[in-house]
VODOMI-476441 format. One record per residue (C-alpha): residue number from 1; residue in three letters; x, y, z. Coordinates in pm, 1 decimal, padded with zeros to 6 digits. Example, Ala and Ser with C-alpha at 12.3 -4.5 7.8 and 13.67 -1.06 7.14 Angstrom:
   k   r        u        v        w
   1 Ala  01230.0 -00450.0  00780.0
   2 Ser  01367.0 -00106.0  00714.0
// end
This chain:
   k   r        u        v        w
   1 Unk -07975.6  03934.0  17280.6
   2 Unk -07844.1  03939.8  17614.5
   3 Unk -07823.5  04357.0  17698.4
   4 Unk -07481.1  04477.2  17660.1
   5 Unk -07330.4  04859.2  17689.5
   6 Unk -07141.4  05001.3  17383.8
   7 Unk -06847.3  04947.9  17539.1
   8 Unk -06866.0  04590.1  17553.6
   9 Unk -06986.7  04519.1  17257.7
  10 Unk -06657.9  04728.3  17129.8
  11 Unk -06404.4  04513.9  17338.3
  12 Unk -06583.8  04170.2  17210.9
  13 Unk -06546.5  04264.8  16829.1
  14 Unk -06229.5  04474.8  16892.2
  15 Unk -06421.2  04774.4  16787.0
  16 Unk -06353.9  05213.6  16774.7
  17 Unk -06632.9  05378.9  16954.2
  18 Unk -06734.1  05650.5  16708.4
  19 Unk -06996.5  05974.5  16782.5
  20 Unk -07040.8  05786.1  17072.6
  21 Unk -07156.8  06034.5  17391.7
  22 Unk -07264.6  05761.8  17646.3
  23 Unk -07098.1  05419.0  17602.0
  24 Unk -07222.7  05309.7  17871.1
  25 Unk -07579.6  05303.8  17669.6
  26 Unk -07697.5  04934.3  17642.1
  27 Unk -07792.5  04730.1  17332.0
  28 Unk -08120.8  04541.6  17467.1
  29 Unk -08270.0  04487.7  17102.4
  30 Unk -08190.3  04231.0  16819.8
  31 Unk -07935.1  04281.7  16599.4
  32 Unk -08010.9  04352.6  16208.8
  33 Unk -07859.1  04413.7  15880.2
  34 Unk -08202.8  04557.0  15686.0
  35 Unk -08234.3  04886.1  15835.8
  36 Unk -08597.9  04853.0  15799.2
  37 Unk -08610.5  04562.7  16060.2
  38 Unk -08472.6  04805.4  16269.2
  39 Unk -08624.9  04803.9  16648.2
  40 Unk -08564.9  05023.3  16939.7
  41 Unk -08266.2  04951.8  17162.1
  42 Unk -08115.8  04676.9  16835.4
  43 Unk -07792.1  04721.2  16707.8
  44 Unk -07776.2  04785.1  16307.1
  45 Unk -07469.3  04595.8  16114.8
  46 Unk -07382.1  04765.5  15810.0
  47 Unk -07322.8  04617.6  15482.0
  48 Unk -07132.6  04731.6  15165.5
  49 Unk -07290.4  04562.3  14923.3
  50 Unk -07340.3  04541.1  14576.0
  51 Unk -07588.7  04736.3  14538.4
  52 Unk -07671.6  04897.0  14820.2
  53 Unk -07432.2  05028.2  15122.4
  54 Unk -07582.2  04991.5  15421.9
  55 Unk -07405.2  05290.9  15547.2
  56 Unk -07641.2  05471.6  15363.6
  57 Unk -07932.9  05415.4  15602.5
  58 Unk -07701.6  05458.6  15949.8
  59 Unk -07869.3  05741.2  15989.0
  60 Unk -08230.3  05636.6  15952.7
  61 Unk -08157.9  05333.0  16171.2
  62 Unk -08054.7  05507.3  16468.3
  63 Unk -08335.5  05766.5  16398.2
  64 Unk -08572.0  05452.0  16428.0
  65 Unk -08454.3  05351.8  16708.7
  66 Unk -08115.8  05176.7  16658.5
  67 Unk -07861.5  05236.2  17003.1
  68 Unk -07559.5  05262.9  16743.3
  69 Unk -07425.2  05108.5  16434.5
  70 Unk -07148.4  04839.1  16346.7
  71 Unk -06995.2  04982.4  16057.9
  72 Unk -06668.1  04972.0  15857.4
  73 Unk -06648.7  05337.9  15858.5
  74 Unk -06785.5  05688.0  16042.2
  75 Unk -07152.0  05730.6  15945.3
  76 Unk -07261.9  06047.6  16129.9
  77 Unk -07359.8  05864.6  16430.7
  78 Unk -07338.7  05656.6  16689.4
  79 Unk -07114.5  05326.6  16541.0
  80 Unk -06867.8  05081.6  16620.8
  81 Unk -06552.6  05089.1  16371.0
  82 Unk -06458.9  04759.7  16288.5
  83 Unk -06236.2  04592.5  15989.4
  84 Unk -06470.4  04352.1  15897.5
  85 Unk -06847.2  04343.2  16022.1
  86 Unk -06894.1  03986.9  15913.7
  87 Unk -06611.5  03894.7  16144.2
  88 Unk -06756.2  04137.6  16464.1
  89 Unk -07081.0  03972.4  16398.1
  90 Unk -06940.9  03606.8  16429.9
  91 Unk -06735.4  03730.2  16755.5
  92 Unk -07016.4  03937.1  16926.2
  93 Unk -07289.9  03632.7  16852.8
  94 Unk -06971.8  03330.9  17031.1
  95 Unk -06968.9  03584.8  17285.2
  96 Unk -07362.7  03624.1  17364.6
  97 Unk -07386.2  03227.7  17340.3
  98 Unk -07098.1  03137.1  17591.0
  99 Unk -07251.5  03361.0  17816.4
 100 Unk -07578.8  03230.6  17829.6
 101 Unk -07494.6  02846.5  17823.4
 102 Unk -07777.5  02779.5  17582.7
 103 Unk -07782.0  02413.6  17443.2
 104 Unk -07685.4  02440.1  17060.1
 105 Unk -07828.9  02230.9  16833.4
 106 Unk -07680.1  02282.8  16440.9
 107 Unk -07775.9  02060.2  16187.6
 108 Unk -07654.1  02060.1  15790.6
 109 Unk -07743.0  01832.3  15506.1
 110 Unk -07762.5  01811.5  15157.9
 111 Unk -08167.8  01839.4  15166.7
 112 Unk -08414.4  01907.3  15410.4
 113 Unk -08162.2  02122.5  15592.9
 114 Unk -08460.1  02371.7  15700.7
 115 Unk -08768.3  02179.6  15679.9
 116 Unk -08620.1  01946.9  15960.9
 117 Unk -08507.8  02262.5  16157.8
 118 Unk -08838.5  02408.0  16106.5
 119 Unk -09002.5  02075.2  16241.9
 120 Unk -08718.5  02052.1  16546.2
 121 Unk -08828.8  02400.3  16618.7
 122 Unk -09170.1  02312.7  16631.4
 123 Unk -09082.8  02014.7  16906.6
 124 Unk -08859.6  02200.6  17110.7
 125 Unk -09073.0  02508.3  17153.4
 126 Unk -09321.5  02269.2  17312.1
 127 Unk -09085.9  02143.2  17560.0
 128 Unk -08917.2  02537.3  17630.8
 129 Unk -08829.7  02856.3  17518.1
 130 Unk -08624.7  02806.7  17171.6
 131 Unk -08466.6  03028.7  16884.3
 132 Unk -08416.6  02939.5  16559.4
 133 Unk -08284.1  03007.5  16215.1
 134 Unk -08547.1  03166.1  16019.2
 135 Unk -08619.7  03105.2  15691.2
 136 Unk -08273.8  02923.0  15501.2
 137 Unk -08046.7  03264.7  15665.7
 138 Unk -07772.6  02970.6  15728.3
 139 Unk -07448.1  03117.7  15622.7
 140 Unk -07183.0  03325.6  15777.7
 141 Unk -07419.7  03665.6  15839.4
 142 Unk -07741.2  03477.9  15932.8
 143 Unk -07642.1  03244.3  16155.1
 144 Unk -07439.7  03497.0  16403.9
 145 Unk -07805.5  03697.3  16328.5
 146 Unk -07995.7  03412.3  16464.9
 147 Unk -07768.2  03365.7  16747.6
 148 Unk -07781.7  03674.3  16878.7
 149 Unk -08135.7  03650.9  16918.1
 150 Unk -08092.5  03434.1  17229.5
 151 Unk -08144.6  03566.7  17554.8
 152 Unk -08132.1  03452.6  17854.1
 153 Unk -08524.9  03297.4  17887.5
 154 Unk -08379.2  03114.2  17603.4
 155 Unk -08307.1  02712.4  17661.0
 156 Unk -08261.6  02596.1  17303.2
 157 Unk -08107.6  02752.1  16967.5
 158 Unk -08118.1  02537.3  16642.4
 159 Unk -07914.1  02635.9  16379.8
 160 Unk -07920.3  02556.9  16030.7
 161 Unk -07570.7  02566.6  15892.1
 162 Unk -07501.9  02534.2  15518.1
 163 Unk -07194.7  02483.3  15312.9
 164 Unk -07087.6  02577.9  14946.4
 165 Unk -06694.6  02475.9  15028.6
 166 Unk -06474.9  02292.6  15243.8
 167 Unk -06430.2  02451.4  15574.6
 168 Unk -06728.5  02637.8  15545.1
 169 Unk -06922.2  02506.2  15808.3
 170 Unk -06610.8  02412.4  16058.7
 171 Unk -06584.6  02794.5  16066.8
 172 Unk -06952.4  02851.6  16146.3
 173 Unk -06948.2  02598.0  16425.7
 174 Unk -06662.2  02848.8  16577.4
 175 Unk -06896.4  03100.3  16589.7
 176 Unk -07154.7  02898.6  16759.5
 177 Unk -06999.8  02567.2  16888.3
 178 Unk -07282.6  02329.6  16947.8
 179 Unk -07293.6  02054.6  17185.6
 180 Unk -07545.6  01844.2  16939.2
 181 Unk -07499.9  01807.2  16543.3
 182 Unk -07728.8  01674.0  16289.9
 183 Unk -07639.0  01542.2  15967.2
 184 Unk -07927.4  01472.2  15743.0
 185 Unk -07781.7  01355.7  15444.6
 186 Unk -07487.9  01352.7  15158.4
 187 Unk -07643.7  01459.9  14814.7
 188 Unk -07579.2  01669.1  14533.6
 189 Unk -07693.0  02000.0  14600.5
 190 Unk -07400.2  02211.9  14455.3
 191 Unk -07185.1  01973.7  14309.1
 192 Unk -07078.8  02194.7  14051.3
 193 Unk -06919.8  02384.8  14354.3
 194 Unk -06788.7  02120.4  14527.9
 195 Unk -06678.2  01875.5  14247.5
 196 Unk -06768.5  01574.0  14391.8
 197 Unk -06984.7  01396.4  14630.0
 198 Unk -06695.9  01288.1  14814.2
 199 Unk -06662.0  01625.6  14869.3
 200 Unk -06987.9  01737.5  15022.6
 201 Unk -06922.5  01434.1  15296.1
 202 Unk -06615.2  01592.5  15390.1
 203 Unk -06734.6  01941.6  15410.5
 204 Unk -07056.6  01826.2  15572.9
 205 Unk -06866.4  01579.5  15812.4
 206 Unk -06694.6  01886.1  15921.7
 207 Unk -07013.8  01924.5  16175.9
 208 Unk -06917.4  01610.8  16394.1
 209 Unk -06596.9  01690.3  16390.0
 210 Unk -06609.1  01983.4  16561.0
 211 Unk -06826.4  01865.0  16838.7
 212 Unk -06707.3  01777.6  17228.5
 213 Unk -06616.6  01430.4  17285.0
 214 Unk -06911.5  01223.7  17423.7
 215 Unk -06766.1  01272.3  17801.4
 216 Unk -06889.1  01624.7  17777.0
 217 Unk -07181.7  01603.0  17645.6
 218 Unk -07134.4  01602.6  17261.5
 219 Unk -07398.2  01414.7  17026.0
 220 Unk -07351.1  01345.6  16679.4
 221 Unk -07718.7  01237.4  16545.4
 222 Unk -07632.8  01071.4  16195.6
 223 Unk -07848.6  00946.5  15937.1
 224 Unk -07842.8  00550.1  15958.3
 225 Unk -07965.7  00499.6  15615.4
 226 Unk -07723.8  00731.8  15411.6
 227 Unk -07398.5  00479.6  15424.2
 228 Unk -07182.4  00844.8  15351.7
 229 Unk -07357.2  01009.2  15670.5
 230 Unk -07356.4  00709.3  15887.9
 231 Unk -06950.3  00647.2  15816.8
 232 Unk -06951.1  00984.4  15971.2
 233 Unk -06911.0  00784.7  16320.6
 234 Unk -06590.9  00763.0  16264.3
 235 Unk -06488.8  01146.6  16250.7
 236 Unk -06633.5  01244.6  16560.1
 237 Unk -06538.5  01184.4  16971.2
 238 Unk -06899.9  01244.5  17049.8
 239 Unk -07180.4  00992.0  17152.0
 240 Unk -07315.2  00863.1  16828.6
 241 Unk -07723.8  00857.7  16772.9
 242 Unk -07834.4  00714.0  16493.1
 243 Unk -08213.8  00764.1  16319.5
 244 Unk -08363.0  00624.4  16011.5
 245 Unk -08590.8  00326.4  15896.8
 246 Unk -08260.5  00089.7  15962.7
 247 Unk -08326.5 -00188.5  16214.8
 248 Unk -08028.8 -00064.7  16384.8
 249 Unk -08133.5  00264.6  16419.1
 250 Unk -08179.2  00424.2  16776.0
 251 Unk -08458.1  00650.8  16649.9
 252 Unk -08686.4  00482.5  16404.9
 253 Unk -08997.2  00470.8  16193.5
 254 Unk -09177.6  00156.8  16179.8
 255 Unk -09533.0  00069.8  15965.6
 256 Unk -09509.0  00387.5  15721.6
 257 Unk -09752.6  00446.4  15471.3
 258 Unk -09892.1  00713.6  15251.9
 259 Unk -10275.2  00869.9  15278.2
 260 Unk -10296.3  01152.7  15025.0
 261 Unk -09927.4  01224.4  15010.9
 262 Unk -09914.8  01238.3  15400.0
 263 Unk -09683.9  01000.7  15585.1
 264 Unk -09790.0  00796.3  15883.3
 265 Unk -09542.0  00573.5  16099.5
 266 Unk -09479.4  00424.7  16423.0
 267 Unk -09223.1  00616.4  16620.1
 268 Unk -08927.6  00392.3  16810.4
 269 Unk -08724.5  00586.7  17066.9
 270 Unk -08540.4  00431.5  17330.2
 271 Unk -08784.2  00564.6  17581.8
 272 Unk -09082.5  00422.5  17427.5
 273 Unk -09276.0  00405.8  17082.3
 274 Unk -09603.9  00629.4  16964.7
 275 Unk -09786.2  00698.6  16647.7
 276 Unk -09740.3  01008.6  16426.5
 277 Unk -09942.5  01147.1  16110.3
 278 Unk -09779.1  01457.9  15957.3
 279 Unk -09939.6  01721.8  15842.5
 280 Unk -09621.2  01776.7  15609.8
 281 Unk -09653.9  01585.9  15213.9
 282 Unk -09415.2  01388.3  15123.5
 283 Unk -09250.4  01065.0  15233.2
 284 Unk -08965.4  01219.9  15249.3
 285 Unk -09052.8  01416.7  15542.7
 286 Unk -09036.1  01081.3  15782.4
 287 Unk -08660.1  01070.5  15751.8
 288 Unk -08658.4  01463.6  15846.4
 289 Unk -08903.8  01395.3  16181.9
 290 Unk -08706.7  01080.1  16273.3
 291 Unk -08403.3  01325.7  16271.6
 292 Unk -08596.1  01591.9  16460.0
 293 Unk -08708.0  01324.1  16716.9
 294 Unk -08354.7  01196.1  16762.1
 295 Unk -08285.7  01537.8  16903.4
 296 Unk -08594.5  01594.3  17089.5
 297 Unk -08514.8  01268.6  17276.9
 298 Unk -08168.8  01367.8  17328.0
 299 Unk -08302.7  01710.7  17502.2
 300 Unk -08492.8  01508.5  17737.5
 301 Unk -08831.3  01497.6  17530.1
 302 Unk -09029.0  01187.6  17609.0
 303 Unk -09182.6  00959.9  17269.1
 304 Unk -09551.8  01092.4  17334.0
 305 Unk -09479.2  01428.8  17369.7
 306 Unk -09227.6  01436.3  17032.9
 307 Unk -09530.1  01296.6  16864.1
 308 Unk -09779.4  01488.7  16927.4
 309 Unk -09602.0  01785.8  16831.7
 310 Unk -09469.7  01631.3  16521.1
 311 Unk -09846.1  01564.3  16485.3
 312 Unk -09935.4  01918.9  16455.7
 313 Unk -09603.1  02053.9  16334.6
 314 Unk -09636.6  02230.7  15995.6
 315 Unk -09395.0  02413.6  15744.1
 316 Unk -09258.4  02758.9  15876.8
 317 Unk -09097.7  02857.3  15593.8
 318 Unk -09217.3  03033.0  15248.3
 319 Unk -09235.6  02790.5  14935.9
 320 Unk -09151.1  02466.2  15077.9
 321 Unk -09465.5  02229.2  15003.3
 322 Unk -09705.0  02458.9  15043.2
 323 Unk -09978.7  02292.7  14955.2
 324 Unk -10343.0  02487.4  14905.8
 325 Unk -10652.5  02396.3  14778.9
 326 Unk -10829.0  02642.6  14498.2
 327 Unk -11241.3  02690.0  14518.5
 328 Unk -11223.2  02479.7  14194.6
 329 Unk -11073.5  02194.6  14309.0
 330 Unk -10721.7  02214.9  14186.2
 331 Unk -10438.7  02155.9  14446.1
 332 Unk -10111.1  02402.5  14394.7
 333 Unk -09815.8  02279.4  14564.5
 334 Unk -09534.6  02593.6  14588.9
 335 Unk -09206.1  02408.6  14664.4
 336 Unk -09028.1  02653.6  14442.1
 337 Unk -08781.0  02804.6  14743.5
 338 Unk -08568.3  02614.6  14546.3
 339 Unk -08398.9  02279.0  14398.0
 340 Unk -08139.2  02013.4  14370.0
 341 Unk -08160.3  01664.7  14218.3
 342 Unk -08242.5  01506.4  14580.1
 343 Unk -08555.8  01738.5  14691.2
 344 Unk -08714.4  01683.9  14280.3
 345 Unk -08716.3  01345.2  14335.1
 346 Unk -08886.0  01375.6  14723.3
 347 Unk -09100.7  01662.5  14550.6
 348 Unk -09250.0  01432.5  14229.2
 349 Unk -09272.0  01133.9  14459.1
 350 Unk -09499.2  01349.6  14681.6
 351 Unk -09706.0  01449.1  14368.8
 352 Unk -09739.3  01077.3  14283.3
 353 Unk -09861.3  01050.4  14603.7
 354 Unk -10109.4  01266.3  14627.6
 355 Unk -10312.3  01181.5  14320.1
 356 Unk -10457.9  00926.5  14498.0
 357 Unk -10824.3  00841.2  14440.1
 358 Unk -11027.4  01128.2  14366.0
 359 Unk -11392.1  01152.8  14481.5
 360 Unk -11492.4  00937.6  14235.6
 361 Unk -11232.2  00673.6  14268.2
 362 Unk -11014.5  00795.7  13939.3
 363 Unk -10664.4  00935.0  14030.9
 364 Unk -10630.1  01326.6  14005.9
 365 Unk -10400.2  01433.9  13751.3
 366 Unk -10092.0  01599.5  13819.5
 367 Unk -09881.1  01843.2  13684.2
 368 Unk -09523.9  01902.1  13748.3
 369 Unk -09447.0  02224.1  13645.1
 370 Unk -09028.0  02240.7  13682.6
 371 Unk -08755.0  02448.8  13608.5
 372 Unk -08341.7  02463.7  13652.8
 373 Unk -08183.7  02298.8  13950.3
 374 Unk -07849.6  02533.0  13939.9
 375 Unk -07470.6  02515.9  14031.9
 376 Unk -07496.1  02131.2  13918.4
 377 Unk -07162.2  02185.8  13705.5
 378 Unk -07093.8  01878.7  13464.2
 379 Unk -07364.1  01671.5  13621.0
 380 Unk -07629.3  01922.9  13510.1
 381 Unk -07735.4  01709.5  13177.6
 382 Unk -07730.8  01376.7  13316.0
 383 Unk -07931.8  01515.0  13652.6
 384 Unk -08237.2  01689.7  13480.9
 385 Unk -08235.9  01405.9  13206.9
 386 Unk -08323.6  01237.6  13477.8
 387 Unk -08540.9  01394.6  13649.1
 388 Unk -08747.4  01469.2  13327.8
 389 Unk -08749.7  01042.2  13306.3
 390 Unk -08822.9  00994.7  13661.6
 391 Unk -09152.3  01230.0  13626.6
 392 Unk -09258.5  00933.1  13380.7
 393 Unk -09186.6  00661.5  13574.3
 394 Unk -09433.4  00821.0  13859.0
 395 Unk -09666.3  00839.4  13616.2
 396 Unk -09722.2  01225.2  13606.3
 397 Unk -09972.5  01322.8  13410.6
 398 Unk -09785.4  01660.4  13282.3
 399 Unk -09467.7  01807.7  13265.2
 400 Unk -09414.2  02196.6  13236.4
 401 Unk -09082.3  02243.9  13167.2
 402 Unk -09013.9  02622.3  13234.0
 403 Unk -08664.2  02807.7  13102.0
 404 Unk -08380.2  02747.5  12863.9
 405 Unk -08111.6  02499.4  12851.1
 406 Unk -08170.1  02298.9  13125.6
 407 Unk -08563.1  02282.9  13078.7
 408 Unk -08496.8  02138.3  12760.6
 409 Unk -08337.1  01827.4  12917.0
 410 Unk -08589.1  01785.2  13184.4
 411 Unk -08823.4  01733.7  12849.5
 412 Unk -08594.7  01597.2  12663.7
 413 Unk -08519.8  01300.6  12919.6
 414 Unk -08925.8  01273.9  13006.6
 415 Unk -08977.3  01218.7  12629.9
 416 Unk -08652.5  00981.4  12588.9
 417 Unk -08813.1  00786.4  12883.4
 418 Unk -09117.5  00695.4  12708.4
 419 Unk -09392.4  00737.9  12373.9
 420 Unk -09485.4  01082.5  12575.3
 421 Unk -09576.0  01342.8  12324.5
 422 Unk -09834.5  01606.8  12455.8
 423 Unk -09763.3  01493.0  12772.8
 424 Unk -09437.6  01684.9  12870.8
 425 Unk -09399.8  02068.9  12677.2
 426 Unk -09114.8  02308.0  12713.2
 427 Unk -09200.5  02693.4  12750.3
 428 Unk -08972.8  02938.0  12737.8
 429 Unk -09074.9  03129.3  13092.7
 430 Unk -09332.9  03175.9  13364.4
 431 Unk -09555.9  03361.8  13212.4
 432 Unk -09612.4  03099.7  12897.5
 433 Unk -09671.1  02812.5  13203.3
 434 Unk -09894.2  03035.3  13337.5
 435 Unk -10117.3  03092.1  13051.2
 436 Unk -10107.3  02695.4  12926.1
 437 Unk -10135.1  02623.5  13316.6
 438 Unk -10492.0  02848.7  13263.2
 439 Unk -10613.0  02699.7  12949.4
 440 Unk -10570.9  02340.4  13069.9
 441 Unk -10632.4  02294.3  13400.5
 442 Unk -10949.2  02133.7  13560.9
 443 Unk -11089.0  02039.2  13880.5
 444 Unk -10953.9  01845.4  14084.8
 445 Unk -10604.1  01827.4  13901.0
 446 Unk -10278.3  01881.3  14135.2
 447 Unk -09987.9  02087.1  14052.1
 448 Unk -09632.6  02132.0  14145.4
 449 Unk -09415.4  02417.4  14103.0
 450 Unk -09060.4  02351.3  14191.9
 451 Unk -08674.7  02429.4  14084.9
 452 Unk -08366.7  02641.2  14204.1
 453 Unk -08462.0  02980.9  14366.2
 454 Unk -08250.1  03190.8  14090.9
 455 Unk -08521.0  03068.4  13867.7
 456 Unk -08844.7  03204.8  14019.9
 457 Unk -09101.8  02981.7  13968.4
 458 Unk -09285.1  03118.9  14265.2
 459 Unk -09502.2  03325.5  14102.6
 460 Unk -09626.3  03047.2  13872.8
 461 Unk -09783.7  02913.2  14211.5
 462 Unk -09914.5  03276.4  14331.7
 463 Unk -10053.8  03346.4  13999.4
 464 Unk -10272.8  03037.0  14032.7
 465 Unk -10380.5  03114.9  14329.7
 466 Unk -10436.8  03511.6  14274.4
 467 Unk -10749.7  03446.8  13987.1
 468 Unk -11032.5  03383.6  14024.3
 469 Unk -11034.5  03074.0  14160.4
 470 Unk -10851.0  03200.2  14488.2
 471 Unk -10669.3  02979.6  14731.5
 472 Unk -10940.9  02846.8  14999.7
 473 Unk -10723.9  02677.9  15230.8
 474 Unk -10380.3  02498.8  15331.9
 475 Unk -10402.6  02181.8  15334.8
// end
């Protein structure tokens, strides 16, 4: 954050100065709501939650080194009064990033929202000093948190904005307005919520919308082979980039194939073409560097240099493909962050994938060891029947369906599919995959652990690799 006193940090979120004895004092830290990310010179936002008050721990931030506190009420020491702390947060962090002049990238989506900003982080940080989003922290506290990270060495900031209703992400792109937006795709992550594809388009078209027109430097990078993204054209008065596997696409991938679940392609920018081999599993991971490249180009990144640092680009956040290889043999693949109809398909497709040819020529089994994909609403049936079908189709060796209700239509719609029997089980929880997970596995066999965060599946994944077997190495 760019260093500001108290007192104008109190006039940018129309703030009361509280047990304040300097304001003159500057803020020359980040800004955090977890008191125990607390640095020295940072700025602690307060949050009445429910469970926990943050106002509890005013006191022990400023003790640890916090300059004051935004708060909703006196705590004891130094603070800044405000009505509303989300609000201050979203005023202080359009504030910092007007001042600086950084170029904002923001990208949304249906899927892939944060693996593509993870890779787009990757390429930009090559090219100059960037900030962004950590982890999925994409909604209206994490993304003025992100912001306000900025400072003024900083030359990019990517932000990952996310949506659960119309005219949720127009009002984040106040906060930050961004002179470049991404649209990945139009799925249905949180249809229940929205209550209809059509829907999603128009809150996630919301994005271009918002952007300058093309005479100042606005660039709407769309998704040429999702017809709901690419009609998105037509919403916007920026310059329109398009990237996909289209022929008309100004970013493209050309020549893909598949090498133990890894995607390789030819890379087609308007400045030139080059070769790139992820390190990331999954084919659908080209469609999220194409995107990141359309950026990158846009930013003034040349095609050799995107490449090679989509070539040794890797995941930066928790549970997303994480793919590691036991002592034994067996492959665990955590993608269990979490889970919507779109990202199981990408994630069983991978695990297709990557049975490959074993060292003996045979194809590794795999397991797909799944659980709920939530806030699906009426769809919620029809989507995990057929997901539970779909994991047939791919020939998957084994499905673990893990949970209640919805589990039993992920096995319900595997066994519908076709004469499986033994091959696709329902257990009632984590701990019963776990053990059957134990008792059956062998070397060499693959597994994936996936579905909706509320669910956690994780530790199905961290069990396997806590035994005795151990986790040797990322692959």
């Amino acid at each position: 954050m760019i260093p500001l006193t108290l007192a104008e940090i109190a006039t940018v979120v129309s703030g009361r100065p509280h047990d304040i004895p300097d304001a003159q004092v500057k803020v020359t830290g980040p800004v955090v709501y977890d008191s125990r990310e607390v640095v020295p010179g940072g700025l602690f936002a307060a949050y009445a939650g429910q469970r926990v008050d943050g106002h509890d721990f005013a006191r022990q931030a400023v003790a640890d080194g916090a300059v004051a506190v935004l708060a909703t009420r006196p705590v004891g020491v130094p603070a800044i009064v405000v009505d509303d702390v989300t609000a201050a947060l979203g005023a202080l962090a359009r504030h910092v990033v007007t001042a600086l002049g950084t170029a904002v990238v923001a990208l949304t989506g249906s899927s892939g929202k944060t693996s593509t900003k993870d890779l787009l982080a990757q390429l930009l940080e090559a090219d100059a000093p960037t900030v962004w989003t950590p982890g999925s922290l994409n909604n209206e506290i994490g993304l003025p948190v992100t912001a306000l990270r900025a400072d003024a060495t900083t030359r990019h900031l990517v932000l990952e904005m996310g949506a659960r209703g119309i005219g949720h992400i127009r009002y984040l792109t106040g906060l930050t307005p961004p002179r470049i937006g991404l649209v990945l795709n139009v799925g249905t992550a949180h249809l229940g919520e929205f209550g209809g594809v059509e829907q999603i388009a128009q809150a996630k078209g919301e994005l271009v919308e918002c952007l300058p027109p093309a005479g100042d430097g606005g660039v709407a990078v769309l998704n040429a082979d999702d017809p709901r993204v690419r009609a998105m054209a037509a919403r916007t008065r920026a310059r329109v980039v398009l990237f996909g596997e289209s022929a008309d696409a100004d970013v493209r991938a050309e020549d893909v194939s598949l090498a133990d679940g890894r995607p390789s392609f030819t890379l087609h920018t308007p400045s030139g073409c080059s070769d790139v081999t992820l390190r990331l599993y999954g084919e659908h991971h080209v469609s999220n560097a194409l995107a990141a490249a359309a950026v990158a180009h846009e930013l003034g990144m040349p095609a050799d240099a995107i490449a090679q640092a989509l070539n040794h680009a890797r995941s930066l956040s928790k549970w997303r493909m994480d793919v590691t290889e036991r002592a034994d043999g067996v492959t665990v693949v955590n993608d269990a962050y979490n889970a919507n109809p779109d990202s199981m398909r990408a994630a069983l497709r991978a695990l297709a994938a990557m049975a490959g040819g074993g060292a003996d020529g045979v194809p590794r089994r795999t397991w797909a060891v799944l659980g709920e994909m939530a806030e699906l609403g009426e769809a919620a049936l029809a989507e995990h029947d057929a997901v539970g079908r779909l994991a047939v189709r791919l020939n998957v060796s084994r499905l673990v369906a893990v949970g209640g209700r919805e589990a039993a239509w992920l096995d319900m719609g595997a066994k519908n599919e076709g004469s499986w029997g033994e091959e696709s089980v329902h257990v009632s929880d984590a701990r019963a995959a776990i053990d059957l997970l134990r008792s059956e596995l062998r070397p060499g066999d693959v597994v994936l652990v996936k579905a909706s965060r509320s669910v956690g599946l994780e530790q199905v994944a961290q069990e396997l690799l806590a035994g005795p077997e151990g986790g040797v190495a990322g692959r």
